[in-house]
C-alpha positions in Angstrom: 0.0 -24.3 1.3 0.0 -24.8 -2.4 -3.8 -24.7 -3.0 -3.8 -21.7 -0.8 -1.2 -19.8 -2.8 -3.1 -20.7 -6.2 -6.6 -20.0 -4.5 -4.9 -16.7 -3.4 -3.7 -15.9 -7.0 -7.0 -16.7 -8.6 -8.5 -14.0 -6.5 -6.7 -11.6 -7.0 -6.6 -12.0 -10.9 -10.3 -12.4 -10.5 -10.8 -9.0 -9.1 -8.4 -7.6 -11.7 -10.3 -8.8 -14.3 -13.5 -7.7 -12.7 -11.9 -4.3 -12.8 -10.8 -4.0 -16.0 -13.7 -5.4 -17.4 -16.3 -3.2 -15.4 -14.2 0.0 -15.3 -10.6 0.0 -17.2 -11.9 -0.6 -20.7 -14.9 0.8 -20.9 -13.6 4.2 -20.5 -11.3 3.5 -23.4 -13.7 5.6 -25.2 -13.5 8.7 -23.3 -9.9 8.3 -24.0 -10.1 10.8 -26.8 -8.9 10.0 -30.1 -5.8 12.3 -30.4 -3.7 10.5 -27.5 -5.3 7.0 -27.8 -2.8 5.1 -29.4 0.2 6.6 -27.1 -2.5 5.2 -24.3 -3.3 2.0 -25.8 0.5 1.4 -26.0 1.5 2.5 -22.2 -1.8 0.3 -21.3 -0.5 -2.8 -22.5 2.7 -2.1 -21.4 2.1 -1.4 -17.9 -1.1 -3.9 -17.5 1.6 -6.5 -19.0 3.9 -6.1 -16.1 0.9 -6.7 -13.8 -1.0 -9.7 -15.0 2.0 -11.8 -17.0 3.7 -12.5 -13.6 0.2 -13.5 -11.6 -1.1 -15.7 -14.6 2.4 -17.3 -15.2 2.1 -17.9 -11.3 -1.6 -18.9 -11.5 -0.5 -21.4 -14.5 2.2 -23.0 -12.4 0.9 -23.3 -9.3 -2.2 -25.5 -10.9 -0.2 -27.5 -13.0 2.0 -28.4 -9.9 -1.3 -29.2 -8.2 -1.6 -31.9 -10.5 1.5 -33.3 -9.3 1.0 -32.5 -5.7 -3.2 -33.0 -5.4 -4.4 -32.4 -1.8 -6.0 -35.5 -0.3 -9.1 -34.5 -0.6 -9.2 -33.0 -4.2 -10.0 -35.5 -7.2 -8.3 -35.7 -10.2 -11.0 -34.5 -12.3 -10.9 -31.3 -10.5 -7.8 -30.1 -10.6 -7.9 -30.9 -14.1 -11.2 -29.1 -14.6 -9.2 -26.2 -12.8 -6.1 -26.3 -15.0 -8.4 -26.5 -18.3 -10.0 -23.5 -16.8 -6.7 -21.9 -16.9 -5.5 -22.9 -20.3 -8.8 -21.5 -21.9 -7.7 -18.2 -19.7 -4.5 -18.3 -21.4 -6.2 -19.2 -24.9 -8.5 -16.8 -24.9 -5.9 -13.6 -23.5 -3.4 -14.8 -26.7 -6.2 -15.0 -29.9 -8.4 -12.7 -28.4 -8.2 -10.3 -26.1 -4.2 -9.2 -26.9 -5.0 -9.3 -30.3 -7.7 -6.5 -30.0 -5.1 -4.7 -27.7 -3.0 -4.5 -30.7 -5.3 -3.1 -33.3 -6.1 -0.4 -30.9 -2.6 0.6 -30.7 -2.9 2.6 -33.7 -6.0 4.2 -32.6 -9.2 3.7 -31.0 -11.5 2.0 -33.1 -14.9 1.6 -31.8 -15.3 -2.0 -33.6 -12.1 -3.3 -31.9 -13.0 -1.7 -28.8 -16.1 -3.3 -28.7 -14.9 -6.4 -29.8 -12.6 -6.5 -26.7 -14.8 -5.5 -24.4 -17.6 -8.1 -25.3 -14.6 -10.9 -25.9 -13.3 -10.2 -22.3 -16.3 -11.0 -20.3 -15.4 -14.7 -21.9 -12.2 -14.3 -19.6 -14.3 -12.4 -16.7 -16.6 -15.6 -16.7 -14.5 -18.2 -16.3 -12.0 -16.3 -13.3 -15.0 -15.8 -11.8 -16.1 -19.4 -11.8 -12.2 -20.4 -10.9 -13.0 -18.2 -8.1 -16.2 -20.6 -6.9 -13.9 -23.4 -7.8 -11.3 -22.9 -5.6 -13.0 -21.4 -3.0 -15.2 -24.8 -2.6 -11.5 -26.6 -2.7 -10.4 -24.8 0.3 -13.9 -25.5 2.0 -13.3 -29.0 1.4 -9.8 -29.0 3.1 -11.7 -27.7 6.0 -14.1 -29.8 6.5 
């Protein structure tokens, strides 16, 4: 139940990111510059609220696979997976939210750009989590 929950989490964090990254903030542009900064602000605010709780859950859920490996997962997996997540986390904290916050007091194309070519670093490697995960549960089926 425990790989499914964490499979289930990666997924949907996954798509989020896929959405962001594809349509959320590249039409950061088209923002317009007089009410970007209030935007940028209620972004992170509200985006915050949304993804903290999933990657927090995402986080536990493969540490505590660690502790509680299914049979038929080895060690150096589930590691591979939690490293996986830690460079997430990595990334999001001297990346990503940094960018977020020099665009809270205006859009800057340099920033913005920044943050959207920094991001698909984040896109990537959910996206390979994805396969990962999804090949774990194929395992337990087999």
């Amino acid at each position: 139940m425990l790989l499914v929950v964490h499979a289930a989490l990666t997924w949907v964090l996954a798509g989020l990111i896929l959405t962001i990254q594809i349509v959320h903030y590249p039409l950061f542009s088209r923002v317009g510059v007089a009410g970007y900064a209030a935007y940028q602000q209620e972004h992170i605010r509200r985006i915050t609220w949304l993804v903290a709780p999933l990657m927090l859950a995402e986080l536990v859920t493969g540490a505590a696979l660690i502790f509680r490996p299914p049979p038929f997962l080895s060690a150096a997996s589930i590691s591979l997976g939690l490293a996986l997540i830690v460079l997430i986390w990595l990334s999001t904290a001297f990346v990503q939210s940094p960018a977020h916050s020099r665009l809270t007091t205006g859009f800057d194309p340099v920033w913005h750009s920044r943050l959207v070519k920094t991001n698909w670093v984040r896109t990537l490697i959910w996206l390979v989590r994805s396969l990962l995960v999804g090949a774990w549960l194929l395992l337990g089926m087999s």
